[in-house]
N, C-alpha and C positions, 0 to 999 in steps of 0.2 A: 805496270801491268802490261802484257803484251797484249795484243789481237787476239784475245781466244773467243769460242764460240762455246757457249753451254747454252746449257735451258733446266727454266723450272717450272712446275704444273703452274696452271692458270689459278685463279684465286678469286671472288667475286669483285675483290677491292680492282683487279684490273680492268674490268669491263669497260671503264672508259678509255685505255690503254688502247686495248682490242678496239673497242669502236672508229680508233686514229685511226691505228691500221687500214680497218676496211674502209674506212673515208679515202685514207690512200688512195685506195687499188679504185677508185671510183673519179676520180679528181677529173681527168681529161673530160670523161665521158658526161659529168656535170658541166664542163664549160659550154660545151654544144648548149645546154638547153636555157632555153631565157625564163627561168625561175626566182623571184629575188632569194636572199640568200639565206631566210629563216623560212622557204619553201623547200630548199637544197639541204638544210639540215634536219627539219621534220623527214623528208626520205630519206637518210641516211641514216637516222635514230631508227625505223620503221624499218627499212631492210636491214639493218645489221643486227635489230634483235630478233627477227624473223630468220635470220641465216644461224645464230648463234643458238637459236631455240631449236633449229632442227637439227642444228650438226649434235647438238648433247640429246637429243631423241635418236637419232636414227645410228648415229656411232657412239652408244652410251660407254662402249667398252673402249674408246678411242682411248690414246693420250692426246691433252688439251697442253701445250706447251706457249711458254715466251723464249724467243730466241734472245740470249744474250750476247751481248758483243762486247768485249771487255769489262764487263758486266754492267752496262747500258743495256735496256730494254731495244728492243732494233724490232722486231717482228713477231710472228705466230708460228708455227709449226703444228699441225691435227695431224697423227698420224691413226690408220685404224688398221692392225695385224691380223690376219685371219691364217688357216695353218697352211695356206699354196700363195697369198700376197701380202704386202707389203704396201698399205693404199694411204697416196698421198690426197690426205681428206681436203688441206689447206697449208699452203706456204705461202709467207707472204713479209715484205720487209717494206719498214719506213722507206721515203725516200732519200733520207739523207745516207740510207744502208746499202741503196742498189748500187751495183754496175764495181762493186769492192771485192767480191770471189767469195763474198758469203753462203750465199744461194748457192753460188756451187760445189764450195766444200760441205755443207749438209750433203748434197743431192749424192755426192761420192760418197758420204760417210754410208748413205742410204744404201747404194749400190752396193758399197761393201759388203752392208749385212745381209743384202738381200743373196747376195755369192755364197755366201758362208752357211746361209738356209735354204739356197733352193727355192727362191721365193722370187715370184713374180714382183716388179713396182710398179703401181697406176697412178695414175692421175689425172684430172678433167683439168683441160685448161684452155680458159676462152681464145677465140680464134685469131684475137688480135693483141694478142698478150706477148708482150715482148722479149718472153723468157723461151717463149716457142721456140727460138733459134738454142738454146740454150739445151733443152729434152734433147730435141734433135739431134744437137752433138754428143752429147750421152747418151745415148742409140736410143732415146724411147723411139716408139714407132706407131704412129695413128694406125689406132684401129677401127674407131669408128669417128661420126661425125652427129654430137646430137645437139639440134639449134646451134646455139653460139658457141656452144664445147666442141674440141677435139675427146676422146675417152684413145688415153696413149700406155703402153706398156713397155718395158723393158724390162726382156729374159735374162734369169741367169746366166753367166757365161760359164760353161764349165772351166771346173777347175782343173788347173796342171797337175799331170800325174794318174790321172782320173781315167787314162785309157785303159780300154778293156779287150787292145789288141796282145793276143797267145806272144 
């Protein structure tokens, strides 16, 4: 089977799947704190279903997806489409999946679509997230700054052919 990248809706059965994940994306910022380590997993059970509670409340129209990677479970993908963007809710990969052109063959796939509709792509991503280098080269661009978030966009590029010079 080669490297392919798919995805299938979320499922309840995954939750503990999904809770890896966001353990992931928390790891470093647990080692700072001197917690023992069934104190470090009570908040990570407590904030990951507090994040997951709100993301299915506040983006109920979202797609809830699992990235697959040769069809290995690898990470989450929340997108929520509305009819001017394209809102990247949550991406997020194991660690044994980063720094492999995963992430950024989605974020292109993303961009693709978003060319082809005319659709803005957002995204919040904390300040010290090491993907940051990453938007950046695929033009998003900070537009704002709230708390530990960047809130970043990147516009359509128009398309070739599309001039409207006589």
């Amino acid at each position: 089977m080669s490297n392919e990248i798919t995805f299938r809706k979320i499922e309840e059965k995954d939750l503990p799947f999904l809770k890896q994940v966001y353990k992931s994306t928390r790891e470093e910022e647990l080692k700072m704190v001197d917690w023992p380590e069934i104190q470090k997993e009570q908040f990570i059970t407590q904030q990951f279903e507090a994040q997951h509670d709100y993301y299915q409340q506040v983006y109920h129209e979202a797609t809830f997806e699992i990235i697959l990677y040769s069809g290995e479970p690898a990470g989450r993908l929340y997108l929520w489409e509305s009819e001017k963007q394209i809102r990247i809710v949550d991406i997020s990969l194991l660690p044994p999946f980063r720094n492999r052109g995963i992430g950024s063959q989605i974020l292109k796939q993303l961009i693709k679509r978003s060319e082809a509709t005319s659709k803005i792509v957002s995204i919040h991503v904390e300040c010290y997230n090491p993907a940051l280098s990453l938007y950046k080269r695929l033009g998003f661009e900070q537009k704002d700054h709230t708390g530990v978030y960047f809130y970043m966009e990147r516009q359509p590029q128009p398309r070739a052919g599309n001039s409207h010079c006589p």
